[in-house]
C-alpha positions in Angstrom: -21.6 -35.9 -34.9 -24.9 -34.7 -36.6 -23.0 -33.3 -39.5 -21.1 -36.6 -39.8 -24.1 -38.4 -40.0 -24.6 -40.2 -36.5 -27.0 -40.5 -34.4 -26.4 -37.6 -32.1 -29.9 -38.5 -30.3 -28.3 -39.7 -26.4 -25.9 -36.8 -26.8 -28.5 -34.1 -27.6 -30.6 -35.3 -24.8 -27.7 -35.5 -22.2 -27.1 -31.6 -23.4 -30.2 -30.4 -23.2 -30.8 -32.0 -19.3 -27.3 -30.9 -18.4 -27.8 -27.1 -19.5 -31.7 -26.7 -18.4 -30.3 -28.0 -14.8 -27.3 -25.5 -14.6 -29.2 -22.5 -16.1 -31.7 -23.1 -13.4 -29.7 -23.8 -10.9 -27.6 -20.6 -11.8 -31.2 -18.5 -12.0 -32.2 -20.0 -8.9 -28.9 -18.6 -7.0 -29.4 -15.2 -8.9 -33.1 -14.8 -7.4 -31.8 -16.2 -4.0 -28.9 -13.3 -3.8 -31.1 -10.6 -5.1 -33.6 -12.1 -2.2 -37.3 -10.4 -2.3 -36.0 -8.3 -5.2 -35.3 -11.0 -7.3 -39.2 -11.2 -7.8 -39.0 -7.7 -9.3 -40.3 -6.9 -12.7 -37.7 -4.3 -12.7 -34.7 -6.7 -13.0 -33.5 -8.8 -15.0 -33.6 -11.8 -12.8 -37.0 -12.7 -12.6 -37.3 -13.1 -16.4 -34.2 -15.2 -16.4 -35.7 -17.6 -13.7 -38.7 -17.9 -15.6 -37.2 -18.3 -18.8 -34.3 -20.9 -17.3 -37.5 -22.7 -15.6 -39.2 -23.3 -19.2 -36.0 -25.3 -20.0 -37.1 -27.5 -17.7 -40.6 -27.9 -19.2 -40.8 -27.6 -23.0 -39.5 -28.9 -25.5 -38.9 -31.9 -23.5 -39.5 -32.9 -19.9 -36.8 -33.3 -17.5 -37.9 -36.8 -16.4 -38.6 -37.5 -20.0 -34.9 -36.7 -20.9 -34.0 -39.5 -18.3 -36.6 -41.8 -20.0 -34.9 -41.4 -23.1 -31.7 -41.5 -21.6 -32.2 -45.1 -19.8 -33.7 -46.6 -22.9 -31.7 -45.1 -25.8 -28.7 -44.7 -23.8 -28.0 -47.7 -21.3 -30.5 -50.2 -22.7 -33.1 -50.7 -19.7 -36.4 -51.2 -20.4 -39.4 -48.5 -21.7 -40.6 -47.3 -18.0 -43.6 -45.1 -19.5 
């Protein structure tokens, strides 16, 4: 779409939510099977839980993402 020339905006958005949510979720469970090790500076997991938690936060808020999902995407009013 963005090299056709649309406005890709809703659709970037929608990506970015969807993948932040699943590559948390997916850390989360990762920490939760390694259980007090998945804390460890030794393994992987903790950096991937931290770094999969960032999605959430930066660029672009999760509850910002809906914001911009309501407004551009179904029409409903500004709510911030």
């Amino acid at each position: 779409m963005y090299e056709a020339g649309s406005d890709c905006g809703v659709e970037a958005t929608m990506l970015k939510y969807l993948a932040a949510d699943l590559a948390y979720e997916v850390a989360d469970q990762a920490v939760q099977t390694h259980g007090g090790m998945g804390y460890a500076k030794e393994f992987d997991v903790e950096r991937y839980w931290r770094e999969a938690r960032m999605l959430k936060l930066a660029p672009l808020t999760q509850e910002l993402a809906l914001n911009h999902l309501a407004v551009y995407g179904l029409g409903l009013p500004r709510s911030f």
